[in-house]
Z-matrix of the N, CA and C atoms (Angstrom, degrees):
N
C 1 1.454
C 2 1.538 1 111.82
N 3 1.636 2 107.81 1 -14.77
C 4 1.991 3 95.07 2 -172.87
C 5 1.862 4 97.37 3 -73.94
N 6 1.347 5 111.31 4 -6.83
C 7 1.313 6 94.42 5 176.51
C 8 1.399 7 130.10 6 -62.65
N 9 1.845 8 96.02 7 -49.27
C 10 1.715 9 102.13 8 168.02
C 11 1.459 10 117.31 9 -64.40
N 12 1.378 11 116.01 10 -44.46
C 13 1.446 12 100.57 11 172.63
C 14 1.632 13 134.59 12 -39.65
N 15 1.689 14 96.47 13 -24.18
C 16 1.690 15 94.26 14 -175.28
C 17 1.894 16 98.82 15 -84.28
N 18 1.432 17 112.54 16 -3.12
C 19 1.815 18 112.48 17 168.10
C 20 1.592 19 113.12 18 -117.86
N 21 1.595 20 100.94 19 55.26
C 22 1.197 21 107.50 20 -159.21
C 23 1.246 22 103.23 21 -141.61
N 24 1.545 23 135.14 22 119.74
C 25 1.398 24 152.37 23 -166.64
C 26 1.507 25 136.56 24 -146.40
N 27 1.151 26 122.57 25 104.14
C 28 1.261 27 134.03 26 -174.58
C 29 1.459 28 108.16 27 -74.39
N 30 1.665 29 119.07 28 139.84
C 31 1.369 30 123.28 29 -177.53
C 32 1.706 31 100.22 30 -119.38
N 33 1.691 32 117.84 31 117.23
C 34 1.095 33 99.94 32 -152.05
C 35 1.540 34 100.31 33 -87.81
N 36 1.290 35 157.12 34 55.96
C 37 1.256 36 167.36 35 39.65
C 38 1.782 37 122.75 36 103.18
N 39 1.162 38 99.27 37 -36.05
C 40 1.580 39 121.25 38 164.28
C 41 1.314 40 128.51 39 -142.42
N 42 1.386 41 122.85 40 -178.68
C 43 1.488 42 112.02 41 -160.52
C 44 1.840 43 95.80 42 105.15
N 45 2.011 44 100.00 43 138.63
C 46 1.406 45 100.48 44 161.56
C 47 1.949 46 129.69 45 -70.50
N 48 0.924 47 95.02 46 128.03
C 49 1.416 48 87.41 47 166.77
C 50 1.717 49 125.55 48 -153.75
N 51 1.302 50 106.65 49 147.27
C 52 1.810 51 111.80 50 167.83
C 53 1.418 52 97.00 51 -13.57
N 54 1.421 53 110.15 52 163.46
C 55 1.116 54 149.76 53 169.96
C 56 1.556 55 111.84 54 -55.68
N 57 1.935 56 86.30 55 -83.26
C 58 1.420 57 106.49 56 150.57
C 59 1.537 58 122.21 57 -15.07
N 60 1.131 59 96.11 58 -84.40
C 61 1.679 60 93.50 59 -175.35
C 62 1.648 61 116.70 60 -66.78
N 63 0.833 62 105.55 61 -9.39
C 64 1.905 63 117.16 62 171.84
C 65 1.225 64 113.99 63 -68.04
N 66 1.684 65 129.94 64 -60.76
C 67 1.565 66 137.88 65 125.84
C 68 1.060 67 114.48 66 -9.76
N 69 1.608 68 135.04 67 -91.98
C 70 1.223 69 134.10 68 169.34
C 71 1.671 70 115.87 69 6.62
N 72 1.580 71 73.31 70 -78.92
C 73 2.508 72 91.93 71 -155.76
C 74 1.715 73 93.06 72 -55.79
N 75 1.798 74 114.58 73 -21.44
C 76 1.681 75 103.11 74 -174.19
C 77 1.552 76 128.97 75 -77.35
N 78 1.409 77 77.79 76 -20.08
C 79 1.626 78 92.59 77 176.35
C 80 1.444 79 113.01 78 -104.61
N 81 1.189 80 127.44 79 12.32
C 82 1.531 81 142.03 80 176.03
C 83 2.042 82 102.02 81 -97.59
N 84 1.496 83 106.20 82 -24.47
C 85 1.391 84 124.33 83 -176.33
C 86 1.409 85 110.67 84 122.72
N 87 1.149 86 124.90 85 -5.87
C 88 1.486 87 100.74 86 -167.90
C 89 1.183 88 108.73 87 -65.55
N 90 1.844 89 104.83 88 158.41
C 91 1.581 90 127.42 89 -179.56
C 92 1.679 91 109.83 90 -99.68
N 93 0.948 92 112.00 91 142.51
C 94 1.555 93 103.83 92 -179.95
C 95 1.484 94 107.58 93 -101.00
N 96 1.527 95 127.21 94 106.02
C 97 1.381 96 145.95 95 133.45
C 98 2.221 97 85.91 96 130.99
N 99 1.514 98 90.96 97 44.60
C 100 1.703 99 93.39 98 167.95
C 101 1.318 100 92.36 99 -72.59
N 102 1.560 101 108.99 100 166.49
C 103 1.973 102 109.90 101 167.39
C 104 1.580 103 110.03 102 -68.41
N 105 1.399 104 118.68 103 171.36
C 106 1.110 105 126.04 104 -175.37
C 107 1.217 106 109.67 105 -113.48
N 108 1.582 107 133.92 106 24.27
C 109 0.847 108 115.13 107 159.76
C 110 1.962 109 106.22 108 -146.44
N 111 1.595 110 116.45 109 164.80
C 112 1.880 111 88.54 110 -173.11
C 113 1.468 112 76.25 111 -142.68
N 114 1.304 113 102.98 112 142.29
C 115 1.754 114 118.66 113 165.12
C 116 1.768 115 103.26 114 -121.40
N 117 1.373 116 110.95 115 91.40
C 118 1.350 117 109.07 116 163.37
C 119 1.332 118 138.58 117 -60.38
N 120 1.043 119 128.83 118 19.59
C 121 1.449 120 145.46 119 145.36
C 122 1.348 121 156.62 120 -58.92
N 123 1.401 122 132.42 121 56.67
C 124 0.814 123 144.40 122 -158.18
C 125 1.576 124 123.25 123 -48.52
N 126 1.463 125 122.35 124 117.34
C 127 1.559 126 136.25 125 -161.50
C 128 1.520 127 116.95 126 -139.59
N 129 1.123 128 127.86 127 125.19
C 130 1.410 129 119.06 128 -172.27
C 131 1.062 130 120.10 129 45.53
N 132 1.828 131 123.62 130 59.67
C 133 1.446 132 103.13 131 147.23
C 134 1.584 133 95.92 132 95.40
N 135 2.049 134 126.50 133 -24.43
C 136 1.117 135 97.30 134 -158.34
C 137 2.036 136 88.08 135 -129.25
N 138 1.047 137 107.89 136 146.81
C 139 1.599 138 122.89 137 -175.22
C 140 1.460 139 117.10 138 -31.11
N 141 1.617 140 109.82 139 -48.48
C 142 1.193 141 135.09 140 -172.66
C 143 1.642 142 112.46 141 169.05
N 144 1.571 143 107.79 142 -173.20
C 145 1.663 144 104.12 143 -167.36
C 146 1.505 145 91.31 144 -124.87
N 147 1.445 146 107.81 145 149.13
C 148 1.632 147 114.47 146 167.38
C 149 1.742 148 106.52 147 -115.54
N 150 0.949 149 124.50 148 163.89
C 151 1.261 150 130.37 149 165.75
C 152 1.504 151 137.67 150 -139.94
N 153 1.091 152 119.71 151 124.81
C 154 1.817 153 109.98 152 -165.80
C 155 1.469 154 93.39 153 -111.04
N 156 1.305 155 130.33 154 121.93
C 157 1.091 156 148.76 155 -165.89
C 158 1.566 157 98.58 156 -109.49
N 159 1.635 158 133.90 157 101.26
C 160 1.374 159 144.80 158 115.44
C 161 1.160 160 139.99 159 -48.61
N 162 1.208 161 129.57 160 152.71
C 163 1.486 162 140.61 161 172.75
C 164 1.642 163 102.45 162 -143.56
N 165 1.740 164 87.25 163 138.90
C 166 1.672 165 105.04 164 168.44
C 167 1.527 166 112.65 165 42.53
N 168 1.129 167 131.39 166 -164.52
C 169 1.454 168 118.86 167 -160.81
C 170 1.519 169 117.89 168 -44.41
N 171 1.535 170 137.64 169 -27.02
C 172 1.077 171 120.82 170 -153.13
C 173 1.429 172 126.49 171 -76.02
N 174 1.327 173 116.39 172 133.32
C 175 1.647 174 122.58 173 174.91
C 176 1.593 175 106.63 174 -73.05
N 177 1.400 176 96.95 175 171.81
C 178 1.249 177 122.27 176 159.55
C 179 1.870 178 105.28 177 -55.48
N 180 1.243 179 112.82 178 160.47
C 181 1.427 180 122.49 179 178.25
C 182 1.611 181 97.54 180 -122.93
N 183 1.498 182 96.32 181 145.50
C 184 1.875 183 103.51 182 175.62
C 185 1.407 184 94.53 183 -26.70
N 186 1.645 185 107.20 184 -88.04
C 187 1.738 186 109.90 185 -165.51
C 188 1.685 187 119.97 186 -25.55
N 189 1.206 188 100.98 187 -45.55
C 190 1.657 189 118.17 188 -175.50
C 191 1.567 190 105.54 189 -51.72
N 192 1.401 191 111.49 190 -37.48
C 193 1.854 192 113.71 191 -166.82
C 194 1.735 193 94.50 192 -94.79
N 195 1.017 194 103.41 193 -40.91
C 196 1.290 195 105.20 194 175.38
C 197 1.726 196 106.34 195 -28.90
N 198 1.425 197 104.87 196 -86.80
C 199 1.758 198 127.71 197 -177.49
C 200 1.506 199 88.79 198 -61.54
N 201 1.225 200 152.49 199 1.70
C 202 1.876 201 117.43 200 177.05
C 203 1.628 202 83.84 201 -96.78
N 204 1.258 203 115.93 202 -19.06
C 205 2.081 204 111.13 203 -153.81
C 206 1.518 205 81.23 204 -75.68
N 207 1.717 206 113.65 205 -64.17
C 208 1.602 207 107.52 206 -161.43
C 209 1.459 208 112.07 207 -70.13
N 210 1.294 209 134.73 208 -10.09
C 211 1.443 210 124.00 209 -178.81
C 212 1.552 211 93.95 210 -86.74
N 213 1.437 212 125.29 211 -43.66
C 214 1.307 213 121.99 212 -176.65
C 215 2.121 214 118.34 213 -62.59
N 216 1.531 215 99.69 214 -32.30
C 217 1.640 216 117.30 215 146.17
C 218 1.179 217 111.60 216 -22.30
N 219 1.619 218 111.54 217 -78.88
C 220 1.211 219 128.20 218 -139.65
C 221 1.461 220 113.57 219 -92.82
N 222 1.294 221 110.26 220 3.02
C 223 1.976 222 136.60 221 160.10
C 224 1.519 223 95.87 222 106.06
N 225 1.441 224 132.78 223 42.69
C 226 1.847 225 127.01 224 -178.67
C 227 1.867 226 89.59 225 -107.48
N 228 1.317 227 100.38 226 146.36
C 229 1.707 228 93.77 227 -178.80
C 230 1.756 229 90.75 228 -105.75
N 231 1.528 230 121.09 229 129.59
C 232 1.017 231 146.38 230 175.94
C 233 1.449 232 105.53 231 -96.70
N 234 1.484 233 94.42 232 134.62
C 235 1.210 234 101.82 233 158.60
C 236 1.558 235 124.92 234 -156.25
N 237 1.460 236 120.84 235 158.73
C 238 1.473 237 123.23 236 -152.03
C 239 1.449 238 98.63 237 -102.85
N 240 2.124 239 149.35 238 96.26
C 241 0.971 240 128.87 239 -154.38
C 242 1.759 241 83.05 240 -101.00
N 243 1.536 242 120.90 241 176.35
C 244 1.183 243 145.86 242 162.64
C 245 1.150 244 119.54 243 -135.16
N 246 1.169 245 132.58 244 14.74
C 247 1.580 246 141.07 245 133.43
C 248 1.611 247 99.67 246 -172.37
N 249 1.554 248 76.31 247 155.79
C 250 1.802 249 108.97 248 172.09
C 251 1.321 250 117.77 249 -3.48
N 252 1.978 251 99.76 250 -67.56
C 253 1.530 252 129.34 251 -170.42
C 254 1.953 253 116.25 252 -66.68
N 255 1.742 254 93.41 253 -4.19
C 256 1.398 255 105.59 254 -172.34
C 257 1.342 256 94.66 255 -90.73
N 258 1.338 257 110.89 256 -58.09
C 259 1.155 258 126.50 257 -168.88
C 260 1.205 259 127.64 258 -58.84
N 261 1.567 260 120.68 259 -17.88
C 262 1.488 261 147.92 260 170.79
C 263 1.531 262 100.67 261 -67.89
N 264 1.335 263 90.69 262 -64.68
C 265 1.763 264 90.57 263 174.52
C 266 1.294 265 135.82 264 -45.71
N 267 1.646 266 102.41 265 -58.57
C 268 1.534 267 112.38 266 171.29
C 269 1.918 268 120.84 267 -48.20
N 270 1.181 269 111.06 268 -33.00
C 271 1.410 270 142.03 269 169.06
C 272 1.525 271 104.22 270 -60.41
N 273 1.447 272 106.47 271 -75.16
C 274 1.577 273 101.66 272 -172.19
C 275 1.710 274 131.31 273 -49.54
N 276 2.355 275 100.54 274 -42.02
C 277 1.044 276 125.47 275 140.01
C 278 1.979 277 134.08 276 -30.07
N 279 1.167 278 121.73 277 -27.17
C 280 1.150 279 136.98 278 -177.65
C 281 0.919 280 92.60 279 -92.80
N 282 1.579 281 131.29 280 -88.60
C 283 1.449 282 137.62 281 -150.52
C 284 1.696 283 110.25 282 -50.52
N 285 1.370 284 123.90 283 -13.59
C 286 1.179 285 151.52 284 -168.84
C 287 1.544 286 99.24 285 -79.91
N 288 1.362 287 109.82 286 -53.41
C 289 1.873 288 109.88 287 -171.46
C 290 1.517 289 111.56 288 -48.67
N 291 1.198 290 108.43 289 159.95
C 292 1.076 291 116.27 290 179.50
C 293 1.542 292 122.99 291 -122.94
């Protein structure tokens, strides 16, 4: 796995913060409800993997479906984890395609 980790990127996307720094990350580029996680690695056919990581009740947000439909469009395999141990999987599962 330290392999994917070195094609492996967190979008820091949520979390409270200042104003200030809310401004900031928008004009730096951030997207509001991109996935929070990016595996640049291309596997089966697909560019790389994104991941939107939930817990306990929470859905996807408009913005959130928005970016999984067009990255999933644009040949990236998306996926929605609900814990860590999901997300390991879905990950391990990918890097696996051929």
């Amino acid at each position: 796995m330290r392999y994917v980790y070195e094609h492996t990127h967190a979008t820091p996307n949520g979390g409270l913060r200042g104003i200030r720094t809310a401004i900031k990350m928008v004009a730096e580029g951030q997207k509001k409800g991109y996935p929070d996680l990016s595996i640049d690695l291309a596997r089966g056919g697909y560019h790389g993997m994104r991941i939107e990581m939930k817990q306990g009740n929470n859905r996807l947000t408009p913005e959130q479906i928005v970016w999984m439909t067009r990255l999933t469009e644009a040949g990236y395999y998306c996926f929605e984890a609900r814990s860590a141990d999901e997300a390991i999987k879905a990950i391990t599962e990918y890097v696996d395609l051929t």
